[in-house]
C-alpha positions as CSV (number, residue, x, y, z in Angstrom):
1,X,0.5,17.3,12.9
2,X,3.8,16.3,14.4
3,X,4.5,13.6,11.8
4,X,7.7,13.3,13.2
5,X,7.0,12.0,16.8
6,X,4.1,10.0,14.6
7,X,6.2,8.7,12.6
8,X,8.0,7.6,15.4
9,X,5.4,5.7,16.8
10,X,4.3,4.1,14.2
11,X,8.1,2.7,13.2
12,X,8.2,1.2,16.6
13,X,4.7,-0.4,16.6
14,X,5.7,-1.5,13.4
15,X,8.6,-3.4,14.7
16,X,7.2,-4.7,17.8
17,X,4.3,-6.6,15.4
18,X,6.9,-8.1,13.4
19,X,8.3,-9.7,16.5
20,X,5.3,-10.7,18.5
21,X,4.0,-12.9,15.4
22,X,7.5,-15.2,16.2
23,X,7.7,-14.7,19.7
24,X,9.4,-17.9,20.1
25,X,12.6,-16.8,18.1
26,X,12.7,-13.2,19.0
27,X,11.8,-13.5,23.1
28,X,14.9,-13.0,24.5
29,X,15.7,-10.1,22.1
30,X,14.6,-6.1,22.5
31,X,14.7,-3.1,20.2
32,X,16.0,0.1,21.3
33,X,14.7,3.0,18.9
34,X,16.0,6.7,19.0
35,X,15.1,9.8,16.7
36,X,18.6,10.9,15.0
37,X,20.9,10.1,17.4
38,X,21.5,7.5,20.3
39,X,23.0,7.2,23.7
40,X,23.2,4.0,25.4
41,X,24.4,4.0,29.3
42,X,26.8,1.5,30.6
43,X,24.0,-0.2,32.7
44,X,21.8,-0.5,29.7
45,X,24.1,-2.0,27.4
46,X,23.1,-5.9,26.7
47,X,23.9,-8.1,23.8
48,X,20.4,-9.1,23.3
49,X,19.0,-5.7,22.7
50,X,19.1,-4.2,19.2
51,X,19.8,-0.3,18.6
52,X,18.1,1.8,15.8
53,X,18.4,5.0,14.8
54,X,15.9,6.4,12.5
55,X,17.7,9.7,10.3
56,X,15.1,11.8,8.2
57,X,16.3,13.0,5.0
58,X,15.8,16.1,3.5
59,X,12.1,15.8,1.3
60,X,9.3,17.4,-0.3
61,X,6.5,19.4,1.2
62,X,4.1,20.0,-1.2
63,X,0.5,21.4,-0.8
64,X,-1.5,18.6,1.4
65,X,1.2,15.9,0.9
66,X,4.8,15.8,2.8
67,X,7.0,13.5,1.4
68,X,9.5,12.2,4.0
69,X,12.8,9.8,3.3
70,X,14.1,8.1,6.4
71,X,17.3,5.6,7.0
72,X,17.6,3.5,9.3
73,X,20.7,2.2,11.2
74,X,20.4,-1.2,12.8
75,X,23.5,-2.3,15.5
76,X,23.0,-5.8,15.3
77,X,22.7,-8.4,18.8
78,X,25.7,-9.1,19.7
79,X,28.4,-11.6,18.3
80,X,25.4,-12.8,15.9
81,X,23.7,-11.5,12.9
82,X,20.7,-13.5,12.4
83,X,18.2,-12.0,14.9
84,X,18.7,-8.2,13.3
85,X,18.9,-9.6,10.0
86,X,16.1,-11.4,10.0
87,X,14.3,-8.4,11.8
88,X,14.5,-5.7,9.1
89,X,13.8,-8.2,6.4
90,X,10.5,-8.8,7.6
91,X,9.7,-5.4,8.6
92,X,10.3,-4.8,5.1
93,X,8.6,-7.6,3.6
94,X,5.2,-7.2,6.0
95,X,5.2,-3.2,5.7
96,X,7.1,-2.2,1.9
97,X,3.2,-0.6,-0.3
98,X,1.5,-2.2,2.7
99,X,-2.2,-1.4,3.7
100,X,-2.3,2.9,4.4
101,X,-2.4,3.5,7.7
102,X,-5.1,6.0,9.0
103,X,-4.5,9.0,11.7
104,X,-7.8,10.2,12.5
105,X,-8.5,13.8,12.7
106,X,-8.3,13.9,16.8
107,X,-5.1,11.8,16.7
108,X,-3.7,14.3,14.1
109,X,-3.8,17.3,16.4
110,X,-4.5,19.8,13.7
111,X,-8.4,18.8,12.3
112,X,-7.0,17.1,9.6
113,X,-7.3,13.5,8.7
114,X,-3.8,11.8,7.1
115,X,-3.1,8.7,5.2
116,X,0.6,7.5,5.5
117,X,2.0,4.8,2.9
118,X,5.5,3.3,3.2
119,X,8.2,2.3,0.5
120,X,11.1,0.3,2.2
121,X,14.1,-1.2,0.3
122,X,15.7,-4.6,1.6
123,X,18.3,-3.8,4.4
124,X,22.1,-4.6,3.7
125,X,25.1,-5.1,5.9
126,X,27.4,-2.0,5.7
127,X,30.0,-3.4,7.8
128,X,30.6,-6.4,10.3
129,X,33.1,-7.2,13.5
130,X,31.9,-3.6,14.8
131,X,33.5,-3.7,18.4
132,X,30.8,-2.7,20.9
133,X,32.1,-2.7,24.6
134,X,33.0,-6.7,24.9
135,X,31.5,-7.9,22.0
136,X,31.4,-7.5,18.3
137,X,28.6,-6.4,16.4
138,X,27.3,-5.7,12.8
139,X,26.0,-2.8,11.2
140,X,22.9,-2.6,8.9
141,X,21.1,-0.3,6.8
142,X,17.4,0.2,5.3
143,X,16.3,3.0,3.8
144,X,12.4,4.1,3.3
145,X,9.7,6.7,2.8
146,X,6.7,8.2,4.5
147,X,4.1,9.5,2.2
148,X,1.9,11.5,4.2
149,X,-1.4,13.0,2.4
150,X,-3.9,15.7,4.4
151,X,-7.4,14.6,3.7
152,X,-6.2,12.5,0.8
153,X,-9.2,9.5,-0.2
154,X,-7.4,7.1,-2.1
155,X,-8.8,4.0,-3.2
156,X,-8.2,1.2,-0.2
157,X,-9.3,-1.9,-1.3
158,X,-10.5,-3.5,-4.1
159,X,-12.2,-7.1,-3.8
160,X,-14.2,-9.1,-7.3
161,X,-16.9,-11.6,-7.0
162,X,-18.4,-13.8,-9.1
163,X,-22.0,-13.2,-8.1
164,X,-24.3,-10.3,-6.6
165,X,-26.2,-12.9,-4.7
166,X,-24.5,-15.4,-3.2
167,X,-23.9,-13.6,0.5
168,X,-21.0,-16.4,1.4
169,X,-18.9,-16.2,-1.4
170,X,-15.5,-14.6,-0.2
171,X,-14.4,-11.7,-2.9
172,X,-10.7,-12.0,-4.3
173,X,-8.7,-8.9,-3.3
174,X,-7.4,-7.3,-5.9
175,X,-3.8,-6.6,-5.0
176,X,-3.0,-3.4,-7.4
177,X,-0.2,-1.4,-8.6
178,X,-2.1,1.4,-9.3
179,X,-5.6,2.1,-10.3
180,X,-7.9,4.9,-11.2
181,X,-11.7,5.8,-12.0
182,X,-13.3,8.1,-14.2
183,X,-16.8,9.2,-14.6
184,X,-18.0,10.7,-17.7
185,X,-21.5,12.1,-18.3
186,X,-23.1,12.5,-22.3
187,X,-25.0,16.3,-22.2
188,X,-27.8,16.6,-24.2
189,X,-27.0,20.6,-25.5
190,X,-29.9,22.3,-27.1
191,X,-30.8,26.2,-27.8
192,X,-34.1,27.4,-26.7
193,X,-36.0,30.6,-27.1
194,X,-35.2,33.3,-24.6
195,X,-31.7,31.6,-23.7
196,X,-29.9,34.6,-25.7
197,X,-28.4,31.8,-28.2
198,X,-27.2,30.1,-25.6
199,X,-27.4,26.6,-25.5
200,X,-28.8,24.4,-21.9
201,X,-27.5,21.0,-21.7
202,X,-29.3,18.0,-20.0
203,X,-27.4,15.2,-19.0
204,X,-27.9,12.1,-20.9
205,X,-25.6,8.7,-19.9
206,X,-23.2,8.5,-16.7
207,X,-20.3,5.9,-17.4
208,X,-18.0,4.8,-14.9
209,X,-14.6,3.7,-15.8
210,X,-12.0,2.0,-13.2
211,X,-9.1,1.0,-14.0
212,X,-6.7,-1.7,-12.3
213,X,-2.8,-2.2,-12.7
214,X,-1.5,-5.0,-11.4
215,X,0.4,-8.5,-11.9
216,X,-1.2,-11.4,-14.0
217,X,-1.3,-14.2,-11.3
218,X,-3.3,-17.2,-10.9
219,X,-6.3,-16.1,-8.9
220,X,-10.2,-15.9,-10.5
221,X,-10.5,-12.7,-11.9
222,X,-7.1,-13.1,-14.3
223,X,-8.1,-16.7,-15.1
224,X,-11.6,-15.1,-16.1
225,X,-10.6,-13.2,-18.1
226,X,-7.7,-15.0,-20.0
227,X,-10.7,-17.5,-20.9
228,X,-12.9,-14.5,-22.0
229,X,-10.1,-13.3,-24.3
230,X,-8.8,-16.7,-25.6
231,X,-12.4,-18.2,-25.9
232,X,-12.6,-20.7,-23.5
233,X,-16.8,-20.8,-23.8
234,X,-16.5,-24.2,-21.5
235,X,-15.2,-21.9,-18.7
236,X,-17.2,-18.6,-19.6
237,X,-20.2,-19.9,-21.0
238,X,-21.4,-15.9,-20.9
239,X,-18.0,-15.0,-23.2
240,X,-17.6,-11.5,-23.4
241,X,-21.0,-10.2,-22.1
242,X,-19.6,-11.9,-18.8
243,X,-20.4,-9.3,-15.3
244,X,-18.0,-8.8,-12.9
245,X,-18.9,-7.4,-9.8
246,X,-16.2,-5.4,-8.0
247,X,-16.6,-3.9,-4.5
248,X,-14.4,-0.8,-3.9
249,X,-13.1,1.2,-0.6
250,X,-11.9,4.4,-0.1
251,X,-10.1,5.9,2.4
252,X,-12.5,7.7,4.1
253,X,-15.2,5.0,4.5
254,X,-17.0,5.7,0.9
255,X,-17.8,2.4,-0.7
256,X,-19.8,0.1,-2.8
257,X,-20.5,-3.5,-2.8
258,X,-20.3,-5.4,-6.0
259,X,-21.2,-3.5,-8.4
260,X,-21.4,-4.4,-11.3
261,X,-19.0,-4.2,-14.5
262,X,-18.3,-5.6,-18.0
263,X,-14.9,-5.7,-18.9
264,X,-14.2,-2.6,-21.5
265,X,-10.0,-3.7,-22.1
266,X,-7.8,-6.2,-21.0
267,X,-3.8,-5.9,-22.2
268,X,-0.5,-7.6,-20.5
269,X,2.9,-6.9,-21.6
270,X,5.7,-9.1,-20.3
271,X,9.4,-8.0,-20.8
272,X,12.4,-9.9,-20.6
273,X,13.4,-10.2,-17.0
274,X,9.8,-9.1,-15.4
275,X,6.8,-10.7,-14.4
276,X,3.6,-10.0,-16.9
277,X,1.3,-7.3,-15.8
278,X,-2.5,-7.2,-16.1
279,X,-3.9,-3.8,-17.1
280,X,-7.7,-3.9,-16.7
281,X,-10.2,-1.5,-17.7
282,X,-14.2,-2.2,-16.3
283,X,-17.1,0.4,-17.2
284,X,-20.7,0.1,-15.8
């Protein structure tokens, strides 16, 4: 794939959402992206246009996943600093761990299917009173990285319920740090005759285990199960025998639809200075 010209596209895209959701406040403003480097013509240059450069930075290219830093050089609208401030703080804010984005295999190029996340930090002014032509202009800079996997299936989407039946009831996503499953089989192993003292197993019990990572907030599934472990009977009548019912999405369309779990561990550790975490562990 040329994840480079990708890349590309998707940055831009990217940018262009953040503005159309405030169209009123970014209207008479325009972006004007370039790979590396930039040359702006004298009948092109306008204080209301903003000029980025995206630089990529020397990464990783491991087997099926290409990690690739960027920076990005913003040259503010001119003899202001609100519009381009604002601009990469909420291209941050919306796109920093945001949803995957998906390149299917015929956009790829290659017959392989990608899944690129983003980590961006919060943009900072490295200089202002730039002069540009007739006007003065600031400087900014944001730094990120692309995470691109071949084929990789990660887990999507996560949403709990409260019931198998009730076909209305809107799940609670589940907005995680990390999380993992594991599935573990119990063999039966026995020797028979003829097997040369070799034993044949038969499988026994499947378990399911996921795990979920993420903050303790103020939603239904963390006030669930702070009643669970502090006995609140009056709000979990059910206590610890209580079902949860988790719906899960992978990348490449596998899912289930509330399935359901008990909860196996529950644990959240708060340090000084951090918000506490909620590290959950449900088995079928």
């Amino acid at each position: 794939m040329k994840y480079i010209d990708k890349m590309m596209d998707i940055i831009k895209e990217q940018f262009l959402t953040v503005m159309a959701k405030d169209h009123a406040f970014y209207s008479q403003y325009s972006i004007v992206l370039s790979n590396e480097q930039q040359y702006v013509k004298n009948k092109d240059r306008d204080p209301k246009k903003i000029y980025i450069v995206v630089k990529f930075i020397s990464g990783s290219l491991n087997f099926g996943q290409n990690l690739v830093p960027i920076n990005i050089n913003a040259l503010g609208e001119g003899n202001k600093i609100e519009v381009c401030q604002r601009l990469l703080l909420e291209y941050a804010q919306e796109f920093n761990l945001g949803e995957p984005i998906d390149i299917s295999r015929e956009e790829s190029g290659d017959g392989s299917a990608y899944i690129v996340k983003q980590t961006y930090t919060q943009p900072q002014v490295m200089s202002n009173f730039n002069e540009s032509w007739n006007e003065f202009r600031s400087l900014f800079f944001m730094s990120g990285t692309f995470l691109l996997g071949k084929d990789s299936i990660p887990i999507v989407g996560i949403q709990y319920f409260e019931s198998a039946d009730d076909s209305e009831e809107k799940g609670t996503e589940i907005q995680f740090i990390s999380s993992s499953w594991d599935f573990s089989i119990q063999l039966d192993s026995q020797g028979f005759y003829g097997t040369n003292s070799r034993t044949e197993s038969r499988s026994k019990i499947g378990t399911l285990t996921v795990n979920i990572i993420s903050y303790l907030v103020d939603n239904n599934l963390c006030n669930k199960i702070l009643a669970i472990a502090f006995n609140d009977i009056d709000a979990v009548p059910n206590g610890i025998k209580e079902k949860f019912y988790l719906s899960i999405q992978l990348a490449n369309g596998f899912s289930v639809t509330k399935m359901p779990f008990s909860l196996a561990h529950a644990h959240s550790p708060q340090n000084l200075g951090e918000f506490p975490l909620a590290s959950l562990t449900f088995t079928n």
